[in-house]
N, C-alpha and C positions, 0 to 999 in steps of 0.2 A: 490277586485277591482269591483267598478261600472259597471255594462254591460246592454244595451238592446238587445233582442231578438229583429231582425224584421222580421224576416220567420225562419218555420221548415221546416219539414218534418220529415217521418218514418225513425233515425239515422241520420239526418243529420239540422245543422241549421248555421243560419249566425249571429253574434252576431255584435253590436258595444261596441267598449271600448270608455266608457266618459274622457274628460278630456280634454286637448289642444289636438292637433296635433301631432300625434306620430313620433316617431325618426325613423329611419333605427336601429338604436342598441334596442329601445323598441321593434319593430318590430319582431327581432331575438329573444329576453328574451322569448315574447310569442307564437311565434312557438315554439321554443325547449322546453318549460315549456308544452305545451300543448300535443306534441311529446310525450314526454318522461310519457304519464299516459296511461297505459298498453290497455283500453278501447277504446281511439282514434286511430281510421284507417290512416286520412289525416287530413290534417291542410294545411289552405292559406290564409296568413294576408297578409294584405290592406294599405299600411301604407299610403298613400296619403287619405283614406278617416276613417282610424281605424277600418277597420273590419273584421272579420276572420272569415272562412267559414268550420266549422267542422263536421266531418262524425265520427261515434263513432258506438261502436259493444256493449257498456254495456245500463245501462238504462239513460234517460234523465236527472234523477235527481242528479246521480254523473260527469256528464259531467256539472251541473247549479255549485254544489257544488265547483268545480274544478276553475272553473269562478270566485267565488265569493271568493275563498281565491288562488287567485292569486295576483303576485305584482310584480312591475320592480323591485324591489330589492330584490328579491327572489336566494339567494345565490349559488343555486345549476346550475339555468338555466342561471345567471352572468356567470357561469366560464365554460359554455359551450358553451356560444356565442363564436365562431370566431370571429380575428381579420378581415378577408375579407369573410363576406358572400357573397358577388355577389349582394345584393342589391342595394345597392348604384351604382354600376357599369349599372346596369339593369337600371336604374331611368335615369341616365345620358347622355344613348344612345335614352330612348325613349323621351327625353324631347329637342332632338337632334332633333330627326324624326318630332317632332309636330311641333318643330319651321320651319323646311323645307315646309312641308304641309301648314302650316299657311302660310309664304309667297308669297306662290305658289299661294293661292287662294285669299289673298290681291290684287298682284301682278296682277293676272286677273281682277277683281272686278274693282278695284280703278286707277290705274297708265293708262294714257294714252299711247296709241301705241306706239307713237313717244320715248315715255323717255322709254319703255318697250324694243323698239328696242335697245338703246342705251345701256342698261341693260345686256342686253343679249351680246353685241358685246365686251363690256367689261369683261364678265364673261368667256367670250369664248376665252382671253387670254390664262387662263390656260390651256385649252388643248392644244393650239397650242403650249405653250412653249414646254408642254411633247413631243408631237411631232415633234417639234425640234429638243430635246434633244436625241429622239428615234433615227432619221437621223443620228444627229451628232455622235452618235456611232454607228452605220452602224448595227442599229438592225429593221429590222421590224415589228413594233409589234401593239396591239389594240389600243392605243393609237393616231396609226396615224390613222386610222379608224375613231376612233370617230371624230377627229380634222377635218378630211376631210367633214365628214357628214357637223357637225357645221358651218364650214365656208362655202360652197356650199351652205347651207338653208339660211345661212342670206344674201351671195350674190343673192340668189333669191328673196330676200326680202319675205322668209317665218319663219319670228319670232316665230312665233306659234311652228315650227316643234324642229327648235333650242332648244327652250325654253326648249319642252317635252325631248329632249332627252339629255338635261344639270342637269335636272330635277332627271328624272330615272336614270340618272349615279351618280348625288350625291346620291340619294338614296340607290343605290346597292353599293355605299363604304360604305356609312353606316353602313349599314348592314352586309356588307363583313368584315370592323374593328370591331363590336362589338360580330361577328361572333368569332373572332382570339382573340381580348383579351377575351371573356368570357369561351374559350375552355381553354387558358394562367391562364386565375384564378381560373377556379373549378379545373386544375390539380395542378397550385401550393397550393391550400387550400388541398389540398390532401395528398400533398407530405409533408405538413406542420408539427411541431410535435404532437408525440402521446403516450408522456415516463407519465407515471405517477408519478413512485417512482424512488428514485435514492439512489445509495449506498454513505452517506455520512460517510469521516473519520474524527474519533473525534481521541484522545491521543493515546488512546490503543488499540481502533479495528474498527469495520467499522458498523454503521446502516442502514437500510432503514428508507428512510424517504417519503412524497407524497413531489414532484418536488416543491411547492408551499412555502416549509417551508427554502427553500433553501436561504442563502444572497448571494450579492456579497463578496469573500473573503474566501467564504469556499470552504474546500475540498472534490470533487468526484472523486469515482473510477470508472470505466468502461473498460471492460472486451470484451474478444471476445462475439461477437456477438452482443453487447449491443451498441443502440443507444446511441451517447452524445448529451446528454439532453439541453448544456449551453454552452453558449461563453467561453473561458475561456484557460489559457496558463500552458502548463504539465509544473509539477514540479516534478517525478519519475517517470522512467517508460522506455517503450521503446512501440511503436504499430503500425503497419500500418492501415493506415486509410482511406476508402472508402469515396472521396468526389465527386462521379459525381453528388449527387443531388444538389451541391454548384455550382461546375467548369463547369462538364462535363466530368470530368477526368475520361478514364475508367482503368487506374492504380491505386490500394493503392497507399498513400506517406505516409513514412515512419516519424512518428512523436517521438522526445524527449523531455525531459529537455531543456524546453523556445521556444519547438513550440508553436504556438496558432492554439487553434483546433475550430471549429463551431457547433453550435446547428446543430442537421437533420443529421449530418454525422455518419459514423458505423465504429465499430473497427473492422477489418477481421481478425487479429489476433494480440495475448498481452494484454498488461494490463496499464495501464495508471492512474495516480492520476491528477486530474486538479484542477487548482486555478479556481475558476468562477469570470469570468470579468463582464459580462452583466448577467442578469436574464430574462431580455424580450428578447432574443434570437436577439436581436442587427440586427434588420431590415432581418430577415432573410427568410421573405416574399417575399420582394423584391429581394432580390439576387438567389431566384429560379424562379420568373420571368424573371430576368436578363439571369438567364441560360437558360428557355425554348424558349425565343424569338428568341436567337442565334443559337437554333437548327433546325434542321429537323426531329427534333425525331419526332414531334405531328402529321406529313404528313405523309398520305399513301399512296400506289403507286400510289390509283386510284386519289385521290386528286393532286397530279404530275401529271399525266398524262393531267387531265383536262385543268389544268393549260397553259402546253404547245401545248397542242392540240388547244388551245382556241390562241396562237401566231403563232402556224403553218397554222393556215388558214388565215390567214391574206392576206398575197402574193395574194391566190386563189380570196379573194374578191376583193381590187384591181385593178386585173387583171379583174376580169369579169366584176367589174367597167366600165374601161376603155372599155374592149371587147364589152358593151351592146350600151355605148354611140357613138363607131365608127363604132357601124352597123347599130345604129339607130335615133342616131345623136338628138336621146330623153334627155334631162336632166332627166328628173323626175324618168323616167324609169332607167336610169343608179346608180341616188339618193338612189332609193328605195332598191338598193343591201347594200349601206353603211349602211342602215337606221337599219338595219337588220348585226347586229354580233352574233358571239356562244359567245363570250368572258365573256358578263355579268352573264351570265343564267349558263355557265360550273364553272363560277368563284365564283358564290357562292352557287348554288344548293350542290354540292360535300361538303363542309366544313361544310355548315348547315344540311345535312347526318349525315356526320361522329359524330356532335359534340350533335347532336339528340338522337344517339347509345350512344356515352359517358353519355349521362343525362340518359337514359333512365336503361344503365346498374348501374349506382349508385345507383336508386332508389330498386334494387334487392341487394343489397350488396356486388357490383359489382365495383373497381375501375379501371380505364384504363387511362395508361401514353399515349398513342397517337393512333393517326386513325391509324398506322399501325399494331398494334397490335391487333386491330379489324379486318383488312383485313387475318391476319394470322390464327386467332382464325377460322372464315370463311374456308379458305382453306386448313388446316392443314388434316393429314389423319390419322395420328399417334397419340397419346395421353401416354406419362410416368409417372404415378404415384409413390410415394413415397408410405409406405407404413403405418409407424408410424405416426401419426397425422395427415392424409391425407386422405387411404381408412380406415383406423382404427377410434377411437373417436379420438376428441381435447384434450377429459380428462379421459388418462387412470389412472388406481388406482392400487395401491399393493395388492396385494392376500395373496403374503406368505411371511415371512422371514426366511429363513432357515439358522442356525447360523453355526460355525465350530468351532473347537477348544476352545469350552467352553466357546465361546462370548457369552453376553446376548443380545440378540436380540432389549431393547429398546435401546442400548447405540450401536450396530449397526447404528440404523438404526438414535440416534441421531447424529451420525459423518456420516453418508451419505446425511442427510438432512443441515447439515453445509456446504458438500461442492457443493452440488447439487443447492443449492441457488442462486448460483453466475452467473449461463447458463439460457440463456430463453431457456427450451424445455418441451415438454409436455413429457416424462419418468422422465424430473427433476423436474418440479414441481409435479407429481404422488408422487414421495420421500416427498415431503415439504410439501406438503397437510397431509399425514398423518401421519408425525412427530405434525403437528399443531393436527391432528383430536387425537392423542394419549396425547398432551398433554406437550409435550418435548420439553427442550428448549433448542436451540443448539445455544448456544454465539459460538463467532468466539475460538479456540483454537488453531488452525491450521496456519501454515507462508501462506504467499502469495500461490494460487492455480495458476495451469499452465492446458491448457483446450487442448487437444488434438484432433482436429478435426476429427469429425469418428469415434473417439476411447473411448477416459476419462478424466479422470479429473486426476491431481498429486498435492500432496501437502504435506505436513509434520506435523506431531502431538505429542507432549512430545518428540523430537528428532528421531520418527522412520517415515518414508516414509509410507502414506498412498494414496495407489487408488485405484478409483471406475469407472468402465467400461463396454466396452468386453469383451468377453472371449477370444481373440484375443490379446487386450490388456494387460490384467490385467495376462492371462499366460503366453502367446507368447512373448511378447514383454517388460512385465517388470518381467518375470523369477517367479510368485507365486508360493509356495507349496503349496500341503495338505496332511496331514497328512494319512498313509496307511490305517488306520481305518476308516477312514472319505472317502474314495475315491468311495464306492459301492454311498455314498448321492450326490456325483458330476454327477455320472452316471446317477443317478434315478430323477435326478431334470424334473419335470411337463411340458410336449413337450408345450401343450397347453397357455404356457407365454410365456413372452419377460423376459432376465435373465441380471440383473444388478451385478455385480461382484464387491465386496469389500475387499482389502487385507491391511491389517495393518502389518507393519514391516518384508514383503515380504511371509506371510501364509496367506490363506484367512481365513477370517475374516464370509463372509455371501454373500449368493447371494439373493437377493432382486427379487422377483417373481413380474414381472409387467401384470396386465391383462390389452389386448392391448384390447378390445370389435370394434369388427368392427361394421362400422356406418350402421344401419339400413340399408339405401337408397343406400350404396356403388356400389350394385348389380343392382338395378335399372338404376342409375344414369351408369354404364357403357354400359348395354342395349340399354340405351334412347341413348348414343354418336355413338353407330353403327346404330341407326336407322336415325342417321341425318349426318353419312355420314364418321363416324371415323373410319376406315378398321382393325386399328390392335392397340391394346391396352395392355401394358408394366406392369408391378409392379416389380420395384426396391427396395430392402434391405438389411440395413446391419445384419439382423436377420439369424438364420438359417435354414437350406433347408425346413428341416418337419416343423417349423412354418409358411414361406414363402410358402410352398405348401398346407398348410390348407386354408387359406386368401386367394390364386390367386384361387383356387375352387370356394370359396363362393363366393367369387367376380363375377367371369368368365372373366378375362383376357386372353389374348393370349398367351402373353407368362408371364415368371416372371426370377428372378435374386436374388439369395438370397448371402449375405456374401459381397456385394460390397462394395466400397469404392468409395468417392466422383468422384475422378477422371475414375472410372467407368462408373457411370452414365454419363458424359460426355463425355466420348469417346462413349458410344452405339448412342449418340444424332449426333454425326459426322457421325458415320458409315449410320443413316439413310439419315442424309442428301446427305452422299456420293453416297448413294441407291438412289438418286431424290423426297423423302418424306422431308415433311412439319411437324414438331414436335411439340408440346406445352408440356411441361413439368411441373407439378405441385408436389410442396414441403411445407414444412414449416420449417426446420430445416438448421442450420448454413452450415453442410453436403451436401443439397439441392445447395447452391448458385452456383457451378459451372455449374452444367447441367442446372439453371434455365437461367444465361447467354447465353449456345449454344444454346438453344431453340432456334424456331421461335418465341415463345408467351413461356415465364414464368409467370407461376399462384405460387401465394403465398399464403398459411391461414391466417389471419390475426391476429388470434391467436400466429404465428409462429415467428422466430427469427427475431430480424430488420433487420441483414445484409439480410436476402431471401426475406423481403420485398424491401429491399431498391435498391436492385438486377432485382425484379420479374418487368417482365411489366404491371402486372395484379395480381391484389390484391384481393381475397372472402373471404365474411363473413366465418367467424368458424363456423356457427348454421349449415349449411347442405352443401353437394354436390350438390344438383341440382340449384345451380347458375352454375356451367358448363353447364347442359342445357340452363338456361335463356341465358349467353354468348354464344354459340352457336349459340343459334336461332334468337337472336339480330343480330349478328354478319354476322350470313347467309342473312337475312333481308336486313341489309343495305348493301351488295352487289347486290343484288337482285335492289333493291330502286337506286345504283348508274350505275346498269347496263340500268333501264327503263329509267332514269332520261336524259343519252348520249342519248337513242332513242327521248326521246322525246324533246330535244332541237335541237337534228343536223335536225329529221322530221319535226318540226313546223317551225321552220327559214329557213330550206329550201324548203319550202312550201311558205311561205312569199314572199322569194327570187323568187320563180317563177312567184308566180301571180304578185309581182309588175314588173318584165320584162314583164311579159305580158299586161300589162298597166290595169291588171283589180284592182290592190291595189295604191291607190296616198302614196307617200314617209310619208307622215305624217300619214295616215291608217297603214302603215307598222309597220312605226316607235311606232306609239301605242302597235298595236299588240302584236311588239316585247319583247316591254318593260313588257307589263301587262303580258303578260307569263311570264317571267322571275319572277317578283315576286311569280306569282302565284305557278310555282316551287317551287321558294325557299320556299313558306310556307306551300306547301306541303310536303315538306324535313322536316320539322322540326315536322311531325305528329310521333306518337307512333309506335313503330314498334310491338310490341305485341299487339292483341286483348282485351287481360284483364284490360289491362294498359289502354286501349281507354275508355272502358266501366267505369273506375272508375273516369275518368276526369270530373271536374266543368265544 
């Protein structure tokens, strides 16, 4: 691709791309193309003038090279553009905002008084219907405020004041709408899918295949845990299915033979074969817009509260309205109290906080379903960790395979990786990695698998019952022997693993030795949570005591829980709440979903099972834990930012409020004032809440 340079600098330079006029979908190709080469830091394309502004950490001349074999058709960075980036959305509200500005200073410039006035009296309908409509249901609210101002200024034949503050109020819905849809679409692009591969059935068994190669007509399976990937209507099966990121639903509904199921939705448990109907996931963009608009999930208290605090003062002004002008029998002076509302400035400083926090935590790999669950992250004091794929690595690995009864240990461990393939969990892909790294190929042999939450997997092979689990499971529960001889190697199995348990036709078979490596930073990263204010820190497992007591060491936990069961970890999340603590809960495994529900804030790995995503209200990268710090300190920040923000709207406008009762401010100085703070708020709400983040900004 054709480029010019037109400035550098030391790692950083601004390029143009030749050519016509770029698209919104070009735009996206070469961000994410650009993105995605290991060397670039940032990237910010232009697309109104074609330019992109690169900061890069390797040498100048692979960042030129990178330029010059780039192309909008470049296949890899196609299939990673989103269908809704947010540019187009972004382009639409600022092309709103210009056209309002532009008018505004037409409208001075050119249009004479007279037809100016006339402009403004017409304009000024609209508020008065609202407040009409306010009356007529016997609510009082900002609206009649505003209506009062406008109509009072043009009876005083002060067009000027009218205008300004018809002006600043279209401006501040502007802002306030673009505010609410742009928080609406970077969480439904979020929410959007993120399945790769899918299990398709051919005659005799079932393959993986990548999502792409899928038509309409064929058949998929999907299994507890497992996102469905596609539109499309069960043809055998039986499985409950998690659809609140569709409906809102927070019950499974139970799907069979001739339901029809939706892309983005999770099996919580069963097994299902589906016909696929649509392959483009059949508008299902939009139908998770459709569901966040109707909620309240995206509000947090403090943005409610604002909300109604900004209608509860209504009355009071009003009231001091009237109170100024029948003591002082002053228009102007009584004027100057309407001139002057909290309503604009609370109504959207709060939302452009919150949705500031949300931008700010993505860019750490950080995802967050609504301001409340920022405010909880903030005030929580408690912290429960998961322990497997959580304070342990994302990708534990096998150590040992220890055989019984004369197994060979590759054909162990290929019927453990046949049936382990079918669960998103990082001990089951640990098995499937190194069946791949050994070289062994495990075709399906085995009937339909049945996945046991918390426990294992069941399935049948040449006619004998095989399963792979707990040691809870795999003895206690489905009766295995071992042989006397072999019993002192059950004994002596290696404390320092996690123990995967496999019995073929009711003897065991092998126990599969998982080395679980705790995450470097674990120990850090729990330190760093009590120095920012989290008093008492949990680690939950279904592992046993002596490996759960090595881990809650290293780590330095409070307390720990070893041997539990789902329903465990969520009744301890009760109990603390019954104690008056504030919880955040973080998992990655299908096991996880219940307690990441009773949370106040559930954190997910992103590595982790769909149902614990699709569950969690907060999603982090797999690379490290200390995005629980960045969410933290974001989190604390923007309370901090929404607690200064109430001072400094209710002090400055009542300040305003004073001096113009005291006749030292005329109602249209006010009304200035009032207005240009408000923005000025709100575009201080939408700065960086971390330091670092600041310093790396164009």
């Amino acid at each position: 691709m054709k480029c010019v340079i037109l400035h550098e600098s030391h790692g950083r330079m601004r390029v143009h791309i030749a050519g016509s006029r770029m698209s919104f979908r070009q735009a996206d190709i070469l961000d994410i193309y650009l993105r995605s080469k290991p060397f670039v830091t940032s990237v910010k394309v232009f697309d109104r003038t074609g330019d992109a502004v690169i900061r890069y950490s390797g040498s100048r001349a692979e960042t030129v090279a990178a330029l010059a074999a780039f192309s909008y058709s470049d296949e890899t960075a196609n299939a990673l553009v989103p269908e809704h980036s947010g540019r187009e959305l972004d382009r639409r509200f600022e092309d709103k905002l210009i056209t309002e500005i532009s008018k505004r200073i037409v409208s001075r410039l050119l249009i004479p008084a007279p037809v100016r006035f006339a402009i403004s009296v017409i304009k000024s309908l609209k508020y008065v219907r609202e407040a009409l409509r306010a009356i007529a249901n016997r609510r009082i609210e900002v609206a009649i405020l505003d209506a009062t101002a406008i109509v009072i200024s043009l009876i005083r034949g002060d067009q000027k004041t009218a205008a300004s503050v018809m002006f600043l109020l279209k401006v501040g819905e502007l802002l306030e709408e673009w505010t609410h849809k742009r928080s609406v679409d970077d969480l439904a692009r979020t929410m959007s899918l993120g399945v790769d591969k899918v299990w398709l059935k051919t005659a005799d068994t079932e393959v993986i295949v990548p999502i792409n190669k899928v038509s309409a007509g064929d058949e998929i399976v999907v299994r507890t845990g497992g996102m469905i990937p596609l539109d499309g209507k069960v043809i055998s099966g039986e499985a409950e299915v998690n659809q609140a990121s569709m409906t809102g639903e927070s019950m499974p509904v139970h799907k069979k033979a001739g339901s029809y199921v939706y892309a983005g939705t999770v099996v919580e448990d069963g097994s299902v074969v589906i016909c696929v109907d649509k392959i483009s996931g059949s508008g299902k963009y939009d139908r998770i817009v459709k569901m966040i608009e109707e909620s309240e999930k995206l509000k947090s208290e403090a943005e409610s509260k604002a909300s109604h605090l900004a209608d509860r003062l209504v009355p009071y002004s009003l009231g001091g309205t009237l109170l100024t002008y029948l003591i002082t029998r002053n228009t102007a002076k009584a004027l100057s109290i309407l001139m002057v509302d909290f309503s604009c400035a609370l109504k959207l400083a709060m939302p452009v906080s919150v949705i500031s926090a949300m931008r700010e935590s993505s860019t750490h790999g950080i995802t967050v379903k609504g301001g409340k669950f920022l405010e909880a992250a903030a005030e929580a004091d408690t912290i429960v960790f998961d322990k497997t794929g959580t304070l342990t690595h994302a990708e534990p690995r096998v150590a040992r395979i220890i055989t019984f009864g004369g197994c060979d240990e590759n054909e162990c461990l290929r019927l453990a990786a046949c049936l382990e393939e079918h669960y998103p969990h990082s001990i089951a892909n640990a098995v499937v990695k190194e069946a791949e790294k050994r070289g062994l190929l495990h075709e399906e042999r085995h009937s339909a698998v049945q996945y046991v939450v918390a426990h294992g997997i069941s399935s049948s092979i040449d006619g004998r019952k095989a399963v792979i689990g707990s040691y809870h499971f795999v003895f206690e529960d489905e009766g295995t022997q071992v042989r006397e001889d072999e019993k002192h190697k059950l004994e002596e199995l290696p404390a320092e693993y996690s123990h995967l348990f496999l019995a073929v036709g009711g003897s065991l078979a092998a126990v599969i030795c998982i080395e679980d490596p705790l995450r470097a930073e674990a120990a850090e990263v729990v330190s760093g949570l009590k120095k920012l204010g989290i008093t008492k820190a949990v680690m939950m497992t279904g592992d046993n005591r002596r490996t759960a007591e090595a881990v809650a060491a290293k780590v330095g936990v409070d307390e720990f829980y070893s041997e539990v069961l789902p329903e465990d970890k969520a009744e301890f999340i009760r109990k603390e709440h019954a104690a008056g603590r504030k919880v955040i809960m973080i998992g990655d495994g299908i096991n996880d979903s219940p307690a990441l529900s009773e949370a106040d804030a559930g954190i997910a790995i992103s590595s982790g099972a769909a149902i614990a995503k699709e569950i969690a209200d907060i999603t982090i990268s797999a690379d490290d834990l200390y995005c629980l710090l960045t969410l933290r300190k974001i989190s604390m920040e923007l309370m901090k930012r929404i607690d200064l923000n109430y001072r400094a709207i209710i002090g400055f406008n009542l300040g305003l409020i004073i001096l113009g009762v005291a006749g030292v401010l005329p109602p249209a100085v006010s009304a200035f004032l009032h207005n240009s703070s408000t923005i000025a708020i709100g575009a201080a709400s939408m700065r960086n809440y971390l330091k670092e983040n600041s310093e790396n900004r164009d």
